[in-house]
Structure formats: structure tokens, C-alpha cells
C-alpha positions in Angstrom: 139.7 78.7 25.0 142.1 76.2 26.4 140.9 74.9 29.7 142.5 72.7 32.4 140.6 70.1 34.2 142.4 68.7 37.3 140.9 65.2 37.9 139.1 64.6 34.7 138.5 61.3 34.6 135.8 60.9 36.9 132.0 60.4 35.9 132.4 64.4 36.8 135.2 65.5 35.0 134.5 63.0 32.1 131.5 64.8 31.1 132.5 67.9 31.3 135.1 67.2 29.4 132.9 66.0 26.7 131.0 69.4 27.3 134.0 71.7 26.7 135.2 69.5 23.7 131.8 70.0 22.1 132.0 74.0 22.5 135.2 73.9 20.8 137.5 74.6 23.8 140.5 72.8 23.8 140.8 70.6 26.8 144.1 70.1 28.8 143.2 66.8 31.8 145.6 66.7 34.6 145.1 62.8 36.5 147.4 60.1 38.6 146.4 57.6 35.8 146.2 59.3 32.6 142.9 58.8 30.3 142.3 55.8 29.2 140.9 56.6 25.5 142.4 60.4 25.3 145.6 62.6 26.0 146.1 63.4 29.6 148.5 64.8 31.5 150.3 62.8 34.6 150.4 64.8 38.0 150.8 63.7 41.5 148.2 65.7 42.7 150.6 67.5 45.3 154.1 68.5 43.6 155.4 70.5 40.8 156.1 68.8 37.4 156.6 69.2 33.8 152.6 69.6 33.5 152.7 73.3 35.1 153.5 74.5 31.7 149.9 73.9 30.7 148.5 76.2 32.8 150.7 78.7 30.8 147.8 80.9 28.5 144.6 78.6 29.9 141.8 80.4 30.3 140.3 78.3 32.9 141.8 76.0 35.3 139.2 73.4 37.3 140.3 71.5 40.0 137.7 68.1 40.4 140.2 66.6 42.6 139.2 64.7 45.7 139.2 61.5 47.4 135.8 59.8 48.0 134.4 60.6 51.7 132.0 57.8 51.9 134.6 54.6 50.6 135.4 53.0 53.9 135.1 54.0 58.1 136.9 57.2 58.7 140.0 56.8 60.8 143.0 59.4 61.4 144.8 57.7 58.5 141.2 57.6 56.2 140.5 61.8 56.9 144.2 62.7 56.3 143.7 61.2 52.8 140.5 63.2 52.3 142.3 66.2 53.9 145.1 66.0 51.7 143.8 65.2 48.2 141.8 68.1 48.1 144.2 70.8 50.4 147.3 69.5 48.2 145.8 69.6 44.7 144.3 73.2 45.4 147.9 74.4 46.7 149.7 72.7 43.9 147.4 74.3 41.2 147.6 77.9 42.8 151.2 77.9 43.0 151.0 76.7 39.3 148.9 79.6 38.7 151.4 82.0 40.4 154.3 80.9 38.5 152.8 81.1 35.5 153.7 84.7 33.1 150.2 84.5 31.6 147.3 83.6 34.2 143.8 81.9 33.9 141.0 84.4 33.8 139.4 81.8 36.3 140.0 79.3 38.9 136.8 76.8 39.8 137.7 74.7 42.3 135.4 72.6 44.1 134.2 72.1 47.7 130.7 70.8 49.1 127.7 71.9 50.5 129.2 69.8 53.8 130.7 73.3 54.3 127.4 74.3 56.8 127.6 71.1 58.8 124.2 70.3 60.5 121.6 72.9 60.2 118.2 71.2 60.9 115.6 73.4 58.3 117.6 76.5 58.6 117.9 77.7 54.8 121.2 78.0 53.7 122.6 80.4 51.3 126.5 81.4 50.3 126.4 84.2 52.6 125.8 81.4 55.9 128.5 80.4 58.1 130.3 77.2 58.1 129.9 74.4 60.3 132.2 73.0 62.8 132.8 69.6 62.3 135.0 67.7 60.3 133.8 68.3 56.9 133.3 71.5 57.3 136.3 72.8 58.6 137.7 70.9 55.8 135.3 72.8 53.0 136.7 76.1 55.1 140.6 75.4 54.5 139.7 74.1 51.1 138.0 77.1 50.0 140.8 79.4 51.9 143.4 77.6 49.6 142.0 78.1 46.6 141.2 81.7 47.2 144.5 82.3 47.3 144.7 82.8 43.9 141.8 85.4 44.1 144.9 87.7 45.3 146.7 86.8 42.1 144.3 88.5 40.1 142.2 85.5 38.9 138.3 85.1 39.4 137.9 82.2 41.6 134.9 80.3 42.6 134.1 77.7 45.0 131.8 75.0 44.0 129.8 73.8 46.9 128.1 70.8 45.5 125.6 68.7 46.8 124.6 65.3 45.7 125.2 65.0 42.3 122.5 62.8 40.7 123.6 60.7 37.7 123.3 57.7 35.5 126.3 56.4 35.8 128.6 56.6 38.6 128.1 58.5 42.0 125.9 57.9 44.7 122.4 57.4 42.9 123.5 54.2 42.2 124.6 53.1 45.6 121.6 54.5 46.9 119.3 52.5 44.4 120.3 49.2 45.2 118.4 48.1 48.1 115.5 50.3 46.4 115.7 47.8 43.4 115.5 44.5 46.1 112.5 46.3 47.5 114.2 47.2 50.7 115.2 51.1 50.5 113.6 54.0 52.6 114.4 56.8 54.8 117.4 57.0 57.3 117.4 57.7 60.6 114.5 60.2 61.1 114.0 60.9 57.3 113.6 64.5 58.3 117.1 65.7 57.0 117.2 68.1 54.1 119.1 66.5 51.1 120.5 69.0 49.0 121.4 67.6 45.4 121.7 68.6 41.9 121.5 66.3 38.6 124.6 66.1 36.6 123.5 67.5 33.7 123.1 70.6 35.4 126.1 70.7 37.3 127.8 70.5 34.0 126.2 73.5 32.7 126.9 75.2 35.7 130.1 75.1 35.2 130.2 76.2 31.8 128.0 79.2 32.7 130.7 80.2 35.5 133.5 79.8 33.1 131.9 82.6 31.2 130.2 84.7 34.2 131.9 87.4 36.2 130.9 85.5 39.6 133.0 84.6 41.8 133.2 83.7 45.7 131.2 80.4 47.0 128.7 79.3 44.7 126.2 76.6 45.7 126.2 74.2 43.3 122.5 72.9 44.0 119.1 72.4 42.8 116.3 74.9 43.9 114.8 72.5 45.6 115.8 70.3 48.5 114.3 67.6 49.7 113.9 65.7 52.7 115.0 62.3 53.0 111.6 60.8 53.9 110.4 62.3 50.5 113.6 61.4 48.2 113.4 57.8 49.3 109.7 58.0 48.3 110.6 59.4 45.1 113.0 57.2 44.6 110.9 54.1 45.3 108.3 55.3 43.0 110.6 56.2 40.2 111.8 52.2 40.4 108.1 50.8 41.0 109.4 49.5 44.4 108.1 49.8 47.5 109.0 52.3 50.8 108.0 50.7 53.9 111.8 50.3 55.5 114.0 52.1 57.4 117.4 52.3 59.1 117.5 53.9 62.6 120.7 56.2 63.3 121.8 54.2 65.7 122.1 51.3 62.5 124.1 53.7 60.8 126.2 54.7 63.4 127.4 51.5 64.2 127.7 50.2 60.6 129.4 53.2 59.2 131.2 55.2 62.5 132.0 59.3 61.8 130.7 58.0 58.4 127.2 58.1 59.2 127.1 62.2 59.9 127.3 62.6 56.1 124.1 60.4 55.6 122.1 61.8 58.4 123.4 66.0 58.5 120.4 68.2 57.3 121.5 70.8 55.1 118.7 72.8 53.3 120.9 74.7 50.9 119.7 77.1 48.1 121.5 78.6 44.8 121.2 82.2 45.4 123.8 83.3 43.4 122.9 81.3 40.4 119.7 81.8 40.6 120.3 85.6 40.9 122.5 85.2 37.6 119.3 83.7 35.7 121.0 80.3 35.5 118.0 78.1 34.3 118.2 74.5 35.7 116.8 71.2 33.3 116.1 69.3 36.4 115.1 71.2 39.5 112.6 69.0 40.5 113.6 65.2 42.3 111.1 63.8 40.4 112.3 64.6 37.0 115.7 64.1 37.8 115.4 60.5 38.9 113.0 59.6 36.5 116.0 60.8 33.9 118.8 59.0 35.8 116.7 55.9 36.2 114.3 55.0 33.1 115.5 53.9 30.3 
């Protein structure tokens, strides 16, 4: 099957490139800098262009694309770049998708589980409503462009992610660092649910979907979340460091601004729909997935 990846030459996008490749799919990458040791294809991100015509007989499209929302305070400039790289991309793709006389079976197109907002322990599952600040109502308008293309006929699905787990790249390996000077543990109260998945199952998440007949919001998640208190423990333990520190909210809020509501929102979110689909995960434990990511 020839499949498009939007943005695939991120730790994300590069292995599951790798994935497809070794499945024998052939493997189309749409990216702003090309790849630096294979073929890609050079898009904007936003416009039209000479690489519409490979969405001509794909069977898949993916759209990865996204600017980082934790690289720098948030200011009106900061969240219209966020806003944009994902709302853009998505529009640009389904428009692609429109135009084109043969269509994908399936559009996957990612959003995040920041979709629910703040939800203390209340158990989340695709069927819950959104939240209402700003990440949310982004995940909303991201997840209403991309199901545009549900109305052209194509299976879509919305990847609501949560902290992917890896060992390279991504936030494990910010998060590690004061853990490794023996300075890491909870933040703020430590009661906020992390919801998280390890990359190795994302990856094969997405290859199960390619092949699936689901379609809708799909929570892209381990089966079991954890609260901060006990991933910092965990996380301490896996790197034979101690656990005895803490940053208070009002730290974080003055260090990182509008920033700090990704750190400290609680969002216990479970995969219903994958688990109802008999997807079986390699790491659904955080023990087993940070002792993977970290040990050598």
C-alpha cells in the first residue's frame, strides 16, 4: 500500500516510517526540510504544491504535523503558531484529499488527549466532552478539520495522544534530567492523572488503524494512567535516584506562564475503543515502559 506521512521526520514519524517500510508499504514523507538520509517530499505545511499528486491512489494519508506546545512561554504570537501548524496542515491535506480522482481509504490525523482539559479523576473515554481552554478548543477545531474528509467518503480518525514515552526524543528525556542530578519529583500537588503511552505502542497503533474499520476519536493511550506523584516515583526508581523534591504550582506558574496548565491538567483518559478492538499493548504498565526507554 502506498502511504503518506505528513511530518515524517520527527522521532514520531521517523519510526513509523521505518514500521511501514518494514511491512512492505511504500512510504511517501511530506516535510518543510526534506529527510535527511531518504526521499521526501517539500510542503509548506499550508498551500497547495506539486506534492498533492501523491496523495493520488495512497491508501493512507497521516498527518504528524504540529508545532511543539511546551518550546517557549505561550504568547498570542506563540499559540497562533501552534494554532496554525496543526489547523493549516489538516485543511491543506483534506483539500488534497478532495481533489484527488482516487481517494485514501483512510485519513489519521492527529490531535491530543489535551482535548478534555482539566478533569480531576473523572475517567475519560472518546465518548466525553471536550474541555474549554485553550488546548482544547484547539483539539476541537483540529479534529472538526480533519473530519471533513469523513464527508468525502474516507475513514478518518483522530489520534488523541498522550505522552508519548520514548528513547530518544520527546518529553521522557526532558523530564529525566533533573531525575538523573537527583533533583526530580512530583509537580504541583502530584495528584494529576498522566495519561501516556510508550512509542512502541503508538506505532503499532497506528498500523492496526490503518488496517481497522474504526474511525472517529481514538485515544491513543495506555490502559493505565498514572498519577504524577507515582510516575515521578517510578521514574526515580527506574534511574536509581532519589524522589524527595518538588515544584509547587505557583513555581511553575511563574516559570512557565499559560505553559504550566499542560504540566499540572489531570486527565485520566482510557482507550476504549482500542481496547474494545482487542488491540494488545507491549507496555501498559509505567514501570515496564520506563524501564525500556531508560536501561540500557
Amino acid at each position: 500500500m502506498k502511504i503518506v506521512i505528513a511530518g515524517g521526520t520527527g522521532f514520531i514519524g521517523d519510526q513509523l516510517r521505518k514500521a511501514l517500510l518494514s511491512q512492505g508499504h511504500e512510504v511517501v514523507v511530506l516535510s518543510r526540510k526534506g529527510g535527511q538520509d531518504f526521499p521526501a517530499l517539500i510542503w509548506d505545511g499550508r498551500s497547495s504544491g506539486e506534492w498533492q499528486a501523491a496523495i493520488e491512489q495512497a491508501g493512507a494519508v497521516i498527518n504528524l504535523c504540529g508545532e511543539s506546545i511546551v518550546n517557549g512561554r505561550w504568547n498570542l504570537r506563540r499559540k497562533k503558531q501552534i494554532y496554525d501548524s496543526r489547523i493549516l496542515s489538516t485543511r491543506a491535506l483534506v483539500a488534497a484529499i478532495s481533489q484527488a480522482k482516487e481517494k485514501p481509504k483512510v485519513f489519521i490525523n492527529t490531535s491530543a488527549c489535551g482535548f478534555y482539559g482539566d478533569r480531576a479523576d473523572e475517567e475519560l473515554s472518546e465518548s466525553s466532552r471536550s474541555g474549554d481552554d485553550f488546548l482544547a478548543k484547539l483539539c476541537v477545531d483540529w479534529e472538526r478539520e480533519a473530519l471533513m474528509a469523513q464527508s468525502l467518503g474516507v475513514r478518518t480518525v483522530c489520534l488523541r495522544m498522550g505522552i508519548v514515552l520514548s528513547r530518544k526524543g520527546g518529553a521522557l528525556e526532558r523530564m529525566a534530567v533533573p531525575f538523573r542530578w537527583g533533583l526530580g519529583g512530583r509537580l504541583g500537588s502530584g495528584r494529576q492523572w498522566m495519561s501516556w503511552i510508550a512509542l512502541e505502542d503508538l506505532i503499532a497503533m497506528i498500523l492496526f488503524l490503518v488496517d481497522s474499520d474504526i474511525l472517529g476519536p481514538v485515544n491513543v493511550v495506555s490502559s493505565q494512567p498514572v498519577r504524577n506523584s507515582d510516575f515521578a516515583l517510578s521514574l526515580a526508581k527506574t534511574l536509581s535516584r532519589p524522589s524527595w523534591t518538588f515544584i509547587p504550582r505557583w513555581a511553575l506558574n511563574l516559570a512557565l506562564g499559560e505553559v504550566s496548565s499542560v504540566i499540572l491538567s489531570s486527565q485520566r483518559v482510557f482507550p476504549r475503543k482500542m481496547e474494545a478492538a482487542g488491540f494488545k499493548f507491549q507496555f501498559d504498565d509505567i514501570s515496564s515502559a520506563l524501564n525500556f526507554c531508560l536501561k540500557k
